[in-house]
VEXVONU-951700 format. One line per field, with one value per residue (C-alpha): residue number from 0; residue in one letter; x negated, y, z negated. Coordinates in pm, 1 decimal, always signed. Example, Ala and Ser with C-alpha at 12.3 -4.5 7.8 and 13.67 -1.06 7.14 Angstrom:
BEGIN
n <- 0;1
res <- A;S
px <- -1230.0;-1367.0
py <- -450.0;-106.0
pz <- -780.0;-714.0
This chain:
BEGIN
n <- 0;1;2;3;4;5;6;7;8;9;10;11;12;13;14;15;16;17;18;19;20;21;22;23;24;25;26;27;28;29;30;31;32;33;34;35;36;37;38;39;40;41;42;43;44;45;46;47;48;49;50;51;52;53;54;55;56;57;58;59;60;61;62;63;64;65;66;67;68;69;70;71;72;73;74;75;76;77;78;79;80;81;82;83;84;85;86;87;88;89;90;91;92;93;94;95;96;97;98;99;100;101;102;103;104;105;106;107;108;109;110;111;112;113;114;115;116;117;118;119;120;121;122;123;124;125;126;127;128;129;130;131;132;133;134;135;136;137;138;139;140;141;142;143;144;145;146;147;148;149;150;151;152;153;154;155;156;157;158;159;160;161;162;163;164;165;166;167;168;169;170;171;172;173;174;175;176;177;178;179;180;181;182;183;184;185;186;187;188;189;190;191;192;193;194;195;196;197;198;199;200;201;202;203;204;205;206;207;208;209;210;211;212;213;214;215;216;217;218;219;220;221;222;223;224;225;226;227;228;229;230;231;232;233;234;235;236;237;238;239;240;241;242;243;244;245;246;247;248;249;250;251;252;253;254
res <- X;X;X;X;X;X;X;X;X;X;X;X;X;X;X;X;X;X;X;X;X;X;X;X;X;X;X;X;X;X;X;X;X;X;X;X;X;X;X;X;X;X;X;X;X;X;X;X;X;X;X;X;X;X;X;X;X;X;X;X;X;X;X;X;X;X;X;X;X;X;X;X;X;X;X;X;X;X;X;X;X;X;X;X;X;X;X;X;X;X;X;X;X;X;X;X;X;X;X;X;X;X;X;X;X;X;X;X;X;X;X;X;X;X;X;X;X;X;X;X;X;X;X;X;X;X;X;X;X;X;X;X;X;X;X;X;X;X;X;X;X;X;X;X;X;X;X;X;X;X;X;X;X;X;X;X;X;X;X;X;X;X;X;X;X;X;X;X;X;X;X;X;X;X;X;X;X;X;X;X;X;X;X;X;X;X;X;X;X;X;X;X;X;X;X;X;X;X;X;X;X;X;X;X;X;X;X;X;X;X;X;X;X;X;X;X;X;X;X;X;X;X;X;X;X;X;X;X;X;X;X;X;X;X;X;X;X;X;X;X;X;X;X;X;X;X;X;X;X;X;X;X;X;X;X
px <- +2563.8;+2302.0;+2331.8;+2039.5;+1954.5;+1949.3;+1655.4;+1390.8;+1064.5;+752.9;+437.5;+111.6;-254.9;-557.0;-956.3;-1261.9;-1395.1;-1029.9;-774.1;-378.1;-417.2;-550.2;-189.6;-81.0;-95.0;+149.9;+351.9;+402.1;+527.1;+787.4;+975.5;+1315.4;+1137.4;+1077.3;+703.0;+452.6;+67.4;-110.3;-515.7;-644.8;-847.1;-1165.3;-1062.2;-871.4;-674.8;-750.2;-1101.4;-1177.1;-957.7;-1113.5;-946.1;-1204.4;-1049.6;-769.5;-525.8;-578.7;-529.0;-212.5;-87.2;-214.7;-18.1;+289.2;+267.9;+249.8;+551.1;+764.0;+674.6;+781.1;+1102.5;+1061.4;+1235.4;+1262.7;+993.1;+810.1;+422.1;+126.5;-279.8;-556.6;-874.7;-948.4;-606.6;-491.5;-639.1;-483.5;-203.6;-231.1;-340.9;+38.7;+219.5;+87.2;+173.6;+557.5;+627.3;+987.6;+1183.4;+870.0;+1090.0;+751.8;+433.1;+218.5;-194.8;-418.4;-741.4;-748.5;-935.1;-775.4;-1023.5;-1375.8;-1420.8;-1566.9;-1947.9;-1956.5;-1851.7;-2182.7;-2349.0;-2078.2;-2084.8;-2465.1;-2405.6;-2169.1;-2371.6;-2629.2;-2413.1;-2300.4;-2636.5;-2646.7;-2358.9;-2436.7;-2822.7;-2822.0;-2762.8;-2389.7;-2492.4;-2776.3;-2507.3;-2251.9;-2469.6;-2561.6;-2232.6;-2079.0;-2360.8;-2198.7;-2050.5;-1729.3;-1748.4;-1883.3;-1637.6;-1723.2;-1957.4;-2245.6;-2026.1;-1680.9;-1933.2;-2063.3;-1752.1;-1614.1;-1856.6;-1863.6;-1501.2;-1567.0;-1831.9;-1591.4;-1589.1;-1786.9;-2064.8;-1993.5;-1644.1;-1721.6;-1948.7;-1735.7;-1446.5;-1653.7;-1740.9;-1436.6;-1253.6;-1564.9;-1465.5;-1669.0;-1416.7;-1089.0;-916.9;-890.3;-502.3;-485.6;-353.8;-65.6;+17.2;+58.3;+335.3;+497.0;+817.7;+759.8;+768.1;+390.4;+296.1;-109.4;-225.4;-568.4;-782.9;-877.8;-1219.0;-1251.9;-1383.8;-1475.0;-1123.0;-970.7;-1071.3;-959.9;-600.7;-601.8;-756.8;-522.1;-227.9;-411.2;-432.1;-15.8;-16.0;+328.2;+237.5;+346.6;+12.6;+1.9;-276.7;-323.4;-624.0;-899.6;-1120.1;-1089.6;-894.5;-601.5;-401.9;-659.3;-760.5;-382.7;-203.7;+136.2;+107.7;+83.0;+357.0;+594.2;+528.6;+583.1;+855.6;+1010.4;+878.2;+993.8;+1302.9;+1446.5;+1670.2;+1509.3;+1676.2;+1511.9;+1177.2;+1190.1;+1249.6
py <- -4519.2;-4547.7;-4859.8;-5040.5;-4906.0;-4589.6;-4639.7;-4517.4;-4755.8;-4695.1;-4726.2;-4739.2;-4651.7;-4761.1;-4604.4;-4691.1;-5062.9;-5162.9;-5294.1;-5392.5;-5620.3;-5344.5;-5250.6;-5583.3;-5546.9;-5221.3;-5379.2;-5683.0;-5384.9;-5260.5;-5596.3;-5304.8;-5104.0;-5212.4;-5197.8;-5177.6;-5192.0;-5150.8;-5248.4;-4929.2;-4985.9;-5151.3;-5287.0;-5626.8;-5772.6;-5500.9;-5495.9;-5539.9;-5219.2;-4892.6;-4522.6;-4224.8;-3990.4;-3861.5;-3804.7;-4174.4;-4286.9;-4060.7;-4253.9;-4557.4;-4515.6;-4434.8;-4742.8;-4927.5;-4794.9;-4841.8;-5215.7;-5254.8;-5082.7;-4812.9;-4490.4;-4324.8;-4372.5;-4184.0;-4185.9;-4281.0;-4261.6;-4328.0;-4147.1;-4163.3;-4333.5;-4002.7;-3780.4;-3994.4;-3966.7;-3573.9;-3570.6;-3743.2;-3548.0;-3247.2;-3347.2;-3342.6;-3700.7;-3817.8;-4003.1;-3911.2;-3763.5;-3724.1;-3779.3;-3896.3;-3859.3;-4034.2;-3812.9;-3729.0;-3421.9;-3145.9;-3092.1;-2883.7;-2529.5;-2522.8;-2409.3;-2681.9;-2970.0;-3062.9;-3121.5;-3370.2;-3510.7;-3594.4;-3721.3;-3961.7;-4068.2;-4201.2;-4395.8;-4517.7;-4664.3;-4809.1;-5012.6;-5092.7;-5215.7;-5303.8;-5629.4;-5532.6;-5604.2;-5347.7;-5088.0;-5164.0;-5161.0;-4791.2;-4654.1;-4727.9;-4520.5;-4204.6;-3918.1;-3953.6;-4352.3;-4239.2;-4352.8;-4714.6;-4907.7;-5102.5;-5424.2;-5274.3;-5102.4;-5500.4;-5636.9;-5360.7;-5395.6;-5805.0;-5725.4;-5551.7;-5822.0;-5918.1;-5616.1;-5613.2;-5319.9;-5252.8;-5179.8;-4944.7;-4751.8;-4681.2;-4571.2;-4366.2;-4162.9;-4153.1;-4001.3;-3836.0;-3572.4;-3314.7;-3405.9;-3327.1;-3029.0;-2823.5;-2873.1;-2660.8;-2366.9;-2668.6;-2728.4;-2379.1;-2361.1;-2691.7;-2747.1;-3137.3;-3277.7;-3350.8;-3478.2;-3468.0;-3742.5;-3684.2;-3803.9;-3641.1;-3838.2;-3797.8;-3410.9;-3375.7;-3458.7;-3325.4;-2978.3;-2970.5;-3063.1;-2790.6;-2555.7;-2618.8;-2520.3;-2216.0;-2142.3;-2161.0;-2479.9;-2655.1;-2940.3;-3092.2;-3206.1;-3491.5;-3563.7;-3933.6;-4030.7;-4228.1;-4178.9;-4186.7;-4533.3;-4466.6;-4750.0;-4995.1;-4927.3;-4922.4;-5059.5;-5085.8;-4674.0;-4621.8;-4808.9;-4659.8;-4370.2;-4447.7;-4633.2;-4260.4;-4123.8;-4324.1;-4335.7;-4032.2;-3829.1;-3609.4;-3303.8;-3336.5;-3359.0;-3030.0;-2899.5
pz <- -1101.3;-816.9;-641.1;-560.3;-214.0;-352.4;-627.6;-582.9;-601.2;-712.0;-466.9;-664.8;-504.6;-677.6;-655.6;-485.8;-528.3;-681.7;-530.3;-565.8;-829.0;-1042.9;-1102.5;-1241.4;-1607.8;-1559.8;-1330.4;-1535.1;-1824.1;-1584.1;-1497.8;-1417.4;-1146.9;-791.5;-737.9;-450.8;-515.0;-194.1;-123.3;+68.2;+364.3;+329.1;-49.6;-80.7;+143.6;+416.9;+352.9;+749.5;+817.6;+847.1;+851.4;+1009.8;+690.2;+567.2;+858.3;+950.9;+623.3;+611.9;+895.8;+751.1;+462.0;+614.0;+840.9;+525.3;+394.7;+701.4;+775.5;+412.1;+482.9;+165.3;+292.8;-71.4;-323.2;-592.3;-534.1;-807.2;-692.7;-951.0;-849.0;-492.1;-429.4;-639.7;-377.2;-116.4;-256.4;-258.5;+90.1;+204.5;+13.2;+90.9;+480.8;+374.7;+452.1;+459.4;+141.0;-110.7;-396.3;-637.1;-687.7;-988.5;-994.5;-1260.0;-1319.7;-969.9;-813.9;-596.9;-350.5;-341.1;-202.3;+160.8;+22.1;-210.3;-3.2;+195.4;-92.6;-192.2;+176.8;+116.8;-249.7;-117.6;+194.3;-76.2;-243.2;+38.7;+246.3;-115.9;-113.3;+250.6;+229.7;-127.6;-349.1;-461.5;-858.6;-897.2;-704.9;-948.9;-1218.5;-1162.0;-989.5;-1389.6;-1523.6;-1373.9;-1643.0;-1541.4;-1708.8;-1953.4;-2225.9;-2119.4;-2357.7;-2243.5;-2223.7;-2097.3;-1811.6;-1774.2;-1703.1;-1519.3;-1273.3;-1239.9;-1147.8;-848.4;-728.9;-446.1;-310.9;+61.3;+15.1;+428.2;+384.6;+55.7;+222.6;+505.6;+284.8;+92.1;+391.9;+493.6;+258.0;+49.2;-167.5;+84.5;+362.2;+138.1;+198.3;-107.3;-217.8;-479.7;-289.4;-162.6;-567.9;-613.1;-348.8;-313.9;-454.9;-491.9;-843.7;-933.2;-1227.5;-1365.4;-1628.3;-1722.1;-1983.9;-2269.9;-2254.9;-1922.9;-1945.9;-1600.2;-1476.9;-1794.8;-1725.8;-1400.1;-1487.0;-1726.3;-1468.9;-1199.9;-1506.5;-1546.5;-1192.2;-1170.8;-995.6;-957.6;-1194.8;-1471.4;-1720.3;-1919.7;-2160.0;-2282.2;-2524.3;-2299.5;-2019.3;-1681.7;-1566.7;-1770.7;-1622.5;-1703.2;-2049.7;-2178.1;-1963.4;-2160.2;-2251.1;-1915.1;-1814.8;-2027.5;-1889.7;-1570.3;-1680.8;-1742.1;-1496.3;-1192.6;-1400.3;-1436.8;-1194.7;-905.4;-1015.6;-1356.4;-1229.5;-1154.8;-1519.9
């Protein structure tokens, strides 16, 4: 039997305008696996720090993981802490023995990415120059929410009241969609265990799970029933299967 020091833990990433504490209804499901939900820059506790995009945030992240003394852990990223997620990994960092992304996207081709860049600059003078309620209000109108009722959209977005709209913005243009490298052409070569939980009510993110499979990506796709915050809207499913995930030997990851 492992001991201790050689378990791997389980570092967890949440999206835009959450923050660690998003994690804690999972984590409170996994009481046997060493845990560490981190707030991203500009959500949280850091909410005054500030990456420039994804290299920095790279190093951010690995900075984070060496003051906590974590030399061997297994990687989870909801949404844009998903593609943050992908970003390290696909860097090779030390000690990451897999990685797990919740309805996460694998990065745009070059000619579609300004537009994306611009998309996300709106939102973000929103967030900056507007009343944080009427921003909220509309950011849970999008598609890929659109699984949310009226009143789960409601509370959803009084939750994220204490975000700052300054900070938002300048993580959204940070790490905008339109300044990801596309990493699909990483997942079809990487021999790192990675495994893809989409939702089936999520379609946007749904079908790109299922294209990336169909494209011979190295990934292993899981399906739940929901939409697109997985973690949130069962918490308990989702811990279990993280629960075997984080759980279960490296060299069976692979199979």
């Amino acid at each position: 039997m492992a001991s201790n020091a050689d378990r791997p833990v389980l570092v967890l990433l949440h999206g835009l305008l959450g923050d660690a504490d998003d994690w804690q209804p999972v984590i409170r499901a996994l009481p046997d696996v060493e845990c560490h939900p981190l707030d991203l820059p500009g959500h949280g506790r850091n909410r005054s720090l500030r990456v420039s995009g994804f290299d920095e945030a790279h190093r951010w992240l690995c900075d984070e993981l060496a003051a906590r003394g974590i030399r061997r852990y297994r990687l989870a990223g909801y949404s844009l802490g998903g593609r943050l997620a992908l970003y390290h990994a696909s860097q090779s960092p030390a000690g990451l023995q897999a990685l797990l992304l919740e309805n996460c996207h694998p990065g745009l081709p070059a000619g579609e990415r300004p537009a994306r860049i611009a998309h996300d600059e709106a939102w973000a003078k929103r967030f900056e120059q507007e009343p944080l309620a009427g921003v909220l209000a509309d950011w849970y109108l999008q598609g890929v929410f659109a699984d949310l009722d009226d009143d789960a959209r409601a509370r959803q977005a009084a939750r994220r009241l204490g975000n700052d709209g300054r900070a938002v913005a300048a993580m959204l243009r940070a790490t905008s969609l339109g300044r990801q490298p596309d990493l699909a052409p990483w997942l079809g070569e990487t021999g790192l265990p990675v495994c893809w939980v989409s939702g089936n009510r999520d379609h946007k993110f749904h079908g790109l799970a299922c294209q990336l499979v169909k494209q011979g990506c190295n990934i292993k796709h899981l399906a739940l029933e929901g939409g697109h915050n997985l973690h949130a809207g069962q918490p308990d499913t989702f811990a279990r299967l993280l629960r075997e995930w984080v759980n279960q030997p490296e060299e069976k990851l692979h199979d």
